[in-house]
C-alpha positions in Angstrom: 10.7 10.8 -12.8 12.4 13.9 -14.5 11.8 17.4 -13.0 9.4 19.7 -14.8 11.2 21.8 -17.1 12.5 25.1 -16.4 11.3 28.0 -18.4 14.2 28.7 -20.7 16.6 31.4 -19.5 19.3 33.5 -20.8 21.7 30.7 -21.2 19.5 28.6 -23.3 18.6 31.4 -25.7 22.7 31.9 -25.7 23.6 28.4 -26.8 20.4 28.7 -29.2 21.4 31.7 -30.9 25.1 29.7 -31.0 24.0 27.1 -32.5 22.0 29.5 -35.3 25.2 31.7 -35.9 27.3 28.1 -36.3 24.6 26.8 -38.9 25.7 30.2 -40.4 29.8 29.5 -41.2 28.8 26.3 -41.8 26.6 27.7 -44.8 29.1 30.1 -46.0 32.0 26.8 -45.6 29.6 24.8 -47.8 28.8 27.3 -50.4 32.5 28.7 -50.9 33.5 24.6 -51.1 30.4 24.4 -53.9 32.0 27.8 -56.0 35.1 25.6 -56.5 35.6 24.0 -60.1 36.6 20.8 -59.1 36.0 20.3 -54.6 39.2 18.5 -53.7 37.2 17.5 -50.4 35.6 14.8 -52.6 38.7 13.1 -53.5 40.0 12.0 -50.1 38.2 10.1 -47.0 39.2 12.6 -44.5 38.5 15.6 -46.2 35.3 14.6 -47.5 34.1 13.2 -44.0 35.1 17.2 -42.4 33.5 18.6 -45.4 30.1 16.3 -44.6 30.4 17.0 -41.2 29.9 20.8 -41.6 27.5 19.9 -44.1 25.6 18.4 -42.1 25.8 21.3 -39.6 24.3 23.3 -41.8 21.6 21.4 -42.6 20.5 20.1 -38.9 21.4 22.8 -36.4 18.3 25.5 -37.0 16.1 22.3 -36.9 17.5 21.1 -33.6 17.8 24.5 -31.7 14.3 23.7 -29.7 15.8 20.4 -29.0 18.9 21.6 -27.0 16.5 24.6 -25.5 14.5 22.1 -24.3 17.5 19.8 -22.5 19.6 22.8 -21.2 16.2 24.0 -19.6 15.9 20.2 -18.0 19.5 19.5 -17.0 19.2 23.3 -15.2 16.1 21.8 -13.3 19.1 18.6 -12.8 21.6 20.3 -11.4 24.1 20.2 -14.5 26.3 22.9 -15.6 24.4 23.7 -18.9 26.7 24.5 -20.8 29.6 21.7 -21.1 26.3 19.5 -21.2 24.9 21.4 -24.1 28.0 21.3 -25.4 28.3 17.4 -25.3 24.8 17.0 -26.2 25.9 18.8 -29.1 29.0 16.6 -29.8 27.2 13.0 -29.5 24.6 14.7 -32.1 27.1 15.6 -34.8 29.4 12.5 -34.4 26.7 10.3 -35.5 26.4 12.7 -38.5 29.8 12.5 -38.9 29.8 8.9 -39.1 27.4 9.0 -41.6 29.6 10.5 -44.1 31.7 7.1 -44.3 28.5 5.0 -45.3 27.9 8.2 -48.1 31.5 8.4 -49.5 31.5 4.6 -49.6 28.1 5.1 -52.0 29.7 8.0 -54.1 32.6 5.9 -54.3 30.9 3.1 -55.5 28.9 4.5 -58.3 32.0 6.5 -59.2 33.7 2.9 -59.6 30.9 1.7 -61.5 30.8 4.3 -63.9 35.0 4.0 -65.1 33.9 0.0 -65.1 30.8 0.1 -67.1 30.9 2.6 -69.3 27.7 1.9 -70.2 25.9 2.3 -67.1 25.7 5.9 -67.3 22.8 5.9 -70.1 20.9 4.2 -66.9 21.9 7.1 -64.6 18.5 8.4 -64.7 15.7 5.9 -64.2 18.5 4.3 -61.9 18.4 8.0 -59.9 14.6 8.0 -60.4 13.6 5.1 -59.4 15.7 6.1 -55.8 13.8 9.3 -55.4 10.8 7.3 -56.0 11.9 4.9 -52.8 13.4 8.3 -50.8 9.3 9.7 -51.6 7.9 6.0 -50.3 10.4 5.8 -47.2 9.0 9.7 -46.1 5.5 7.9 -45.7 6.4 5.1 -43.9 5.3 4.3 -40.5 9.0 4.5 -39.4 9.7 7.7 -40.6 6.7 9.1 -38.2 8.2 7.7 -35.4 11.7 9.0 -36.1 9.8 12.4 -36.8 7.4 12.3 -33.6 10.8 12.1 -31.2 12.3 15.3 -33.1 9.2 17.3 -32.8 8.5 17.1 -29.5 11.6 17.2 -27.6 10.8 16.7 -24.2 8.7 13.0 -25.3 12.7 12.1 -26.2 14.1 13.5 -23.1 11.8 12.3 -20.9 12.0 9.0 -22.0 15.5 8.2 -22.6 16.8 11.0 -20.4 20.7 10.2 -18.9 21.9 12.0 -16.0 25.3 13.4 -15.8 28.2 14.8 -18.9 28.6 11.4 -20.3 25.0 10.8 -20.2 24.5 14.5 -22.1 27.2 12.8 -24.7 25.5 9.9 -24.6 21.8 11.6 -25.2 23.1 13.4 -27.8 23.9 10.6 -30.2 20.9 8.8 -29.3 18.8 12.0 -30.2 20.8 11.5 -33.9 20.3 8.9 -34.2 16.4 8.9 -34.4 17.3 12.6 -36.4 19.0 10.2 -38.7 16.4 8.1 -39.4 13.7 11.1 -39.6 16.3 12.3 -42.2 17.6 9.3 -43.9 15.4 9.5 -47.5 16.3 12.9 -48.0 20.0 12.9 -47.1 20.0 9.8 -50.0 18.6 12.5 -52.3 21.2 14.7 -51.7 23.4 11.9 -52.8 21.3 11.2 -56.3 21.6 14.7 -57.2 24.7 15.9 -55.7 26.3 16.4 -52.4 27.7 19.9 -53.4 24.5 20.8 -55.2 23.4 24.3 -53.1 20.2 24.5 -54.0 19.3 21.1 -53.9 20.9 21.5 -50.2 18.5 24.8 -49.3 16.0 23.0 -50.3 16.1 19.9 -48.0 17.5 21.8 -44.8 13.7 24.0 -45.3 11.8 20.3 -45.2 14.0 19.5 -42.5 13.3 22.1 -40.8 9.6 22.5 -41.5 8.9 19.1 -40.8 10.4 19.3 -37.3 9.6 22.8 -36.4 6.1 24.0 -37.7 3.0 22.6 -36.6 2.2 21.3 -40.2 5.5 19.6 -39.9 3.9 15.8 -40.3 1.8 17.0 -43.1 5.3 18.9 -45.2 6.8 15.2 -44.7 4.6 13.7 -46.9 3.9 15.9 -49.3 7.5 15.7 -49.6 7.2 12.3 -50.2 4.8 12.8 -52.7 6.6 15.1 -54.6 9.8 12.9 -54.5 7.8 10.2 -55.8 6.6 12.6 -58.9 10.2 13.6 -59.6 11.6 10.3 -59.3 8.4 9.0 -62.3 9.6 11.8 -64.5 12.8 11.1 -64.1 12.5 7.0 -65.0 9.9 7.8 -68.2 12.0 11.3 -69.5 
């Protein structure tokens, strides 16, 4: 039985703010990569998987502040030193993100391949891209993509059910909690992909869902008439 949560302190408010002012580089990282004529991070594996990595950073790390609040405040109430567990929490988090970014290269390479071999193909671009928003929209009203959501929105259901003692476990807890984030996030990190992974506005616009979803009371409600609207944009995209 997990101790009743402390009432957040200093420290938790420090590593929150940390994680805000992070999300921040990370934003001005991504946007002075997007400015570039031609990003050479897209050309290389290693490159490309640091430049989704920060990315994705961006993107996640407003929306999972109250998520680290809430463990540093539990693993206070545990005994652990807060912050090298934050700070591993943290780690497990992003490298599951980070491992992400092979699966996505390994699409963009793909349809890059595709497009030298069949020249063709590219007058299908669009209902091709459509009819993948239309399946992002359906995914963000599946039953699956509640449960993903309920386990980023409140924190301390996660925590207290697959809470793991010690630094490893923090590691450990980390990439567990991104892995359900993963899922919560999957339909709309495969829009960023139809429409372009250095596409900034595109990007400001899904880190808001993200972060409404999770964050605001209404956030179950956003997700769907996100889904809605992806479904609408993916139509106009198949019949235009």
């Amino acid at each position: 039985m997990l101790a009743r949560p402390a009432a957040p302190d200093l420290r938790g408010l420090v590593i929150g703010t940390s994680l805000v002012i992070l999300a921040g580089l990370a934003w001005a990282y991504t946007a002075a990569m997007a400015a570039m004529p031609a990003c050479p991070a897209m050309t290389h594996l290693g490159p490309f998987l640091v430049m989704w990595t920060i990315m994705m950073a961006a993107m996640m790390f407003p929306a999972v502040v109250p998520v680290v609040v809430a463990y540093v405040a539990l693993a206070r109430g545990r005994g652990l030193g807060t912050t090298p567990a934050a700070v591993l929490f943290v780690a497990g988090y992003m490298i599951v993100w980070a491992l992400l970014g092979l699966p996505a290269r390994a699409v963009l390479a793909g349809a890059e391949w595709l497009g030298d071999a069949l020249p063709g193909l590219t007058r299908a671009a669009g209902p091709l891209g459509g009819a993948a928003l239309v399946a992002c929209g359906i995914y963000q009203l599946t039953p699956l993509k509640d449960a993903c959501l309920r386990h980023c929105r409140v924190p301390h259901l996660f925590l207290g059910h697959h809470w793991r003692d010690g630094l490893w476990g923090a590691l450990r807890l980390g990439a567990h909690h991104g892995l359900f984030c993963a899922g919560c996030c999957l339909s709309l990190m495969v829009v960023l992909l139809v429409v372009g992974v250095m596409n900034l506005a595109w990007m400001v616009g899904l880190s808001a869902v993200i972060y409404l979803e999770k964050v605001v009371a209404e956030g179950r409600l956003v997700g769907r008439l996100t889904g809605v609207a992806l479904c609408g944009a993916g139509l106009w995209r198949i019949i235009g």
